[in-house]
C-alpha positions in Angstrom: -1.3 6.9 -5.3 0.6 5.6 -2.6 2.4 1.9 -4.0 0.5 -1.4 -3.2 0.9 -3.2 0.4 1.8 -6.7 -0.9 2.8 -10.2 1.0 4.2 -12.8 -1.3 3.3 -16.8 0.0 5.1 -19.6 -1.8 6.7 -22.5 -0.2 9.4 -22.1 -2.9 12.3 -20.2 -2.0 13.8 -19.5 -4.8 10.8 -18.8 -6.3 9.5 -16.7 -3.6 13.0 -14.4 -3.5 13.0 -14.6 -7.3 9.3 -12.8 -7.2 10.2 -10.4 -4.5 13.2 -9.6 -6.7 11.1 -8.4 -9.4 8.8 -6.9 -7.4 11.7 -4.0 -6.5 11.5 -2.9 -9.9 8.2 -1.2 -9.3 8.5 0.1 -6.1 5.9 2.7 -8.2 3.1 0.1 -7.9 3.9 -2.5 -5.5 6.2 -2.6 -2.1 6.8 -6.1 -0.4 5.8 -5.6 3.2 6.4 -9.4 4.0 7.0 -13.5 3.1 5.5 -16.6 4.2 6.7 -20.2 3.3 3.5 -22.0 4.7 -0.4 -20.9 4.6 -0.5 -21.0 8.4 2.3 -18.0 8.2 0.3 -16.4 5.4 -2.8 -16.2 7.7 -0.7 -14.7 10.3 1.4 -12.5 8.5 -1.7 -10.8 6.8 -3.5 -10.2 10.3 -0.1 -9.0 11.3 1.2 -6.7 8.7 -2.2 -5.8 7.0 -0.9 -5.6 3.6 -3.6 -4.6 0.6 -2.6 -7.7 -1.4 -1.2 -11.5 -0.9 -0.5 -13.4 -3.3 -0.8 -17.0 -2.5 0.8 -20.4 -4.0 -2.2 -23.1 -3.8 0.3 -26.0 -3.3 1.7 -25.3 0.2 2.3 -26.4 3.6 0.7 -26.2 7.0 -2.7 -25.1 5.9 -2.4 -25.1 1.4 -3.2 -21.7 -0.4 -7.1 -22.3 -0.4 -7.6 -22.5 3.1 -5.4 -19.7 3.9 -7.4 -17.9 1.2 -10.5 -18.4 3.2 -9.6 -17.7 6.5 -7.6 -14.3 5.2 -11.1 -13.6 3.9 -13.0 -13.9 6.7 -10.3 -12.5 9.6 -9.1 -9.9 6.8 -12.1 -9.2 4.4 -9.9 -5.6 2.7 -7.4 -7.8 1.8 -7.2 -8.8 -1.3 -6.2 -12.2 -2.2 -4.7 -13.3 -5.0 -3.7 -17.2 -6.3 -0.4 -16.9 -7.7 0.1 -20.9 -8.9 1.4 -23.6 -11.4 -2.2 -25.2 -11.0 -4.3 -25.2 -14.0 -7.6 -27.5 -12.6 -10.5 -25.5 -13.3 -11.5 -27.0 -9.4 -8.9 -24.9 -7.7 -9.7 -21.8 -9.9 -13.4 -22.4 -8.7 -13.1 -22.7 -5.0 -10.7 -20.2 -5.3 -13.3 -17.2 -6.7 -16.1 -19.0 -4.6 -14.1 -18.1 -1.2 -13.6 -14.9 -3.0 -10.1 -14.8 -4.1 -9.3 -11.3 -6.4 -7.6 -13.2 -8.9 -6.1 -16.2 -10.0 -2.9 -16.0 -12.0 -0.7 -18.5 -13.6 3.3 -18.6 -13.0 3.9 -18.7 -16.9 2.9 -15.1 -17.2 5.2 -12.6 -18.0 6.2 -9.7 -15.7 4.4 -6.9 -18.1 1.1 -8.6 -17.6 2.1 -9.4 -14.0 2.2 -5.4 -13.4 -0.7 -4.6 -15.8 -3.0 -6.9 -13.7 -1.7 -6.0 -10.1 -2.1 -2.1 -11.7 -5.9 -2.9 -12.0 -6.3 -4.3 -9.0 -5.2 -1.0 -7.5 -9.0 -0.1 -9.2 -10.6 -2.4 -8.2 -10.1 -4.5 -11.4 -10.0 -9.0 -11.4 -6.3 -10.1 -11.5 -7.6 -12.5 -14.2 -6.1 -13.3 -17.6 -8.9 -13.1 -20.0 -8.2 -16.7 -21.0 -8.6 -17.8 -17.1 -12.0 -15.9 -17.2 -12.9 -17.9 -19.5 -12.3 -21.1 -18.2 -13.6 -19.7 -15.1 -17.3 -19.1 -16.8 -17.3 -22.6 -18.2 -16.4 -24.5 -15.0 -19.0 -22.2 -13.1 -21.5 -23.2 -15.8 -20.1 -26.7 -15.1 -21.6 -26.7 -11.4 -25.6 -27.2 -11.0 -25.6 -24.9 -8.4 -29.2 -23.2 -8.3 -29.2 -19.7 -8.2 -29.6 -17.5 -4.8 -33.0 -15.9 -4.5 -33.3 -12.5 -3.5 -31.1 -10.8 -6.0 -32.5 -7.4 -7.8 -32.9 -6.9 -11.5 -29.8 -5.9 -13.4 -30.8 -2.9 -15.7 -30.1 -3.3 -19.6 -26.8 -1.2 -19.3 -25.4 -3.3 -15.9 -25.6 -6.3 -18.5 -23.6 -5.1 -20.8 -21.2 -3.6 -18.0 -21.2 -7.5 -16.6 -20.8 -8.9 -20.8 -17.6 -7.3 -20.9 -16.4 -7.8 -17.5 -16.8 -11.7 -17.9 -14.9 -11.3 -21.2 -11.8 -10.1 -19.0 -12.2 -6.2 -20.1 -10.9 -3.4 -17.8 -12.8 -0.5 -16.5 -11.2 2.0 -19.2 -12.1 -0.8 -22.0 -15.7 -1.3 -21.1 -16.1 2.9 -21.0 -14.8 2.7 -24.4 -16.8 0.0 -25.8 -20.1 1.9 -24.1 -19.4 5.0 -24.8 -19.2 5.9 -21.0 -17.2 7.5 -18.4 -14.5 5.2 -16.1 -16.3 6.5 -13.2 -19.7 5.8 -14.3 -18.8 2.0 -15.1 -17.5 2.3 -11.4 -21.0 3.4 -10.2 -22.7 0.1 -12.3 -19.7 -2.3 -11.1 -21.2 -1.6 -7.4 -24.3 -1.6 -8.4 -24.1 -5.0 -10.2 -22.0 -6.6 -7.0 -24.8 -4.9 -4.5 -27.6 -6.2 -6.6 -25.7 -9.9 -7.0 -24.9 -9.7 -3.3 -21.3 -11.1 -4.4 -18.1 -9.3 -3.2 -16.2 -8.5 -6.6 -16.7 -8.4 -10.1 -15.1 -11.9 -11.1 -17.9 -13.2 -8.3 -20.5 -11.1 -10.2 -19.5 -12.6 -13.9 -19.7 -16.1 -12.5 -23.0 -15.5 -10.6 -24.6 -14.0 -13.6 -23.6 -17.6 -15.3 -24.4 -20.0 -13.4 -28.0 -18.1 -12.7 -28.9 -17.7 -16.2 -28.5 -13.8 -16.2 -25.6 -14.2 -18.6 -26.0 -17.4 -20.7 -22.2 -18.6 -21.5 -23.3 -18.4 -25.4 -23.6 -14.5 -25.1 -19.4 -14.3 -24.2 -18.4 -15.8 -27.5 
């Protein structure tokens, strides 16, 4: 597999060169195709360059990370984007998977679990810490948002494929805990997002929340 097209966007320099640093030791998984200091030259440079992941700070400026996030989602919907920030309020982490951000990751995370998650995004996996999840399920269940109409019934084994994804679990631990192959929870993860008319699993786990499909109580 070929390594991971990835633009880094952070208004901080150092922080930004210091990422980019790191990022060289895994030329493997992930190769730097580009920087932006400002979410106007994150929009851009994604149109541009095309890369398969940005990572975005949320505090930036000339357009801040969530409205670069949106409009890279709409111009560039295979991109994935991912919040890379010091910001903690469950608001941002919200409106960040609502406009369909792939992950949201905190700055105090190691480089191990940095690679790990970036590696499952490569599959199609959340870049989520499964403590972020959860804070993402209980802000979600925070919002009285009522739920879309038109979706189709999830079958008995796409609820359990959606139980552990909301818990945080990747595709290899949710075939082990079901007893299933990696590529048959594939088949149920797009059957679940089709179904939920949502765009990617951490959309699907929050849906299935705030609708009722997956009471909060049943991720304990």
């Amino acid at each position: 597999m070929l390594p991971m097209k990835v633009l880094v966007a952070d208004d901080h320099r150092l922080f930004r060169q210091g990422l980019i640093g790191l990022m060289g030791t895994r030329r493997d998984l992930v190769e730097v195709v580009g920087e932006a200091a400002t979410g106007r030259e994150a929009v851009q440079l994604s149109l541009s360059l095309r890369p398969d992941v940005v990572l975005l700070d949320i505090h930036m400026p000339d357009g801040d990370g969530l409205q670069a996030a949106a409009q890279i989602r709409t111009c560039v919907p295979s991109v994935a984007v991912i919040m890379l920030t010091a910001s903690e309020l469950d608001d941002h982490l919200y409106e960040a998977v609502r406009l369909g951000a792939a992950g949201y990751l905190l700055k105090s995370l190691d480089a191990v679990e940095l690679f790990e998650l970036l590696s499952g995004v490569a599959h199609g996996e959340a870049a989520m810490t499964r403590t972020m999840a959860a804070r993402l399920l209980k802000a979600v269940a925070q919002h009285a948002v009522r739920p879309e109409t038109g979706e189709q019934a999830l079958t008995e084994r796409e609820i359990d494929v959606l139980r552990l994804v909301a818990q945080g679990c990747s595709n290899p631990h949710i075939a082990q805990q079901l007893n299933i192959t990696i590529n048959t929870v594939k088949v149920h993860l797009r059957n679940i997002l089709d179904k939920l008319q949502v765009e990617n699993r951490t959309q699907a786990a929050a849906y299935a929340v705030r609708s009722g499909l997956l009471p909060p109580q049943s991720l304990n």
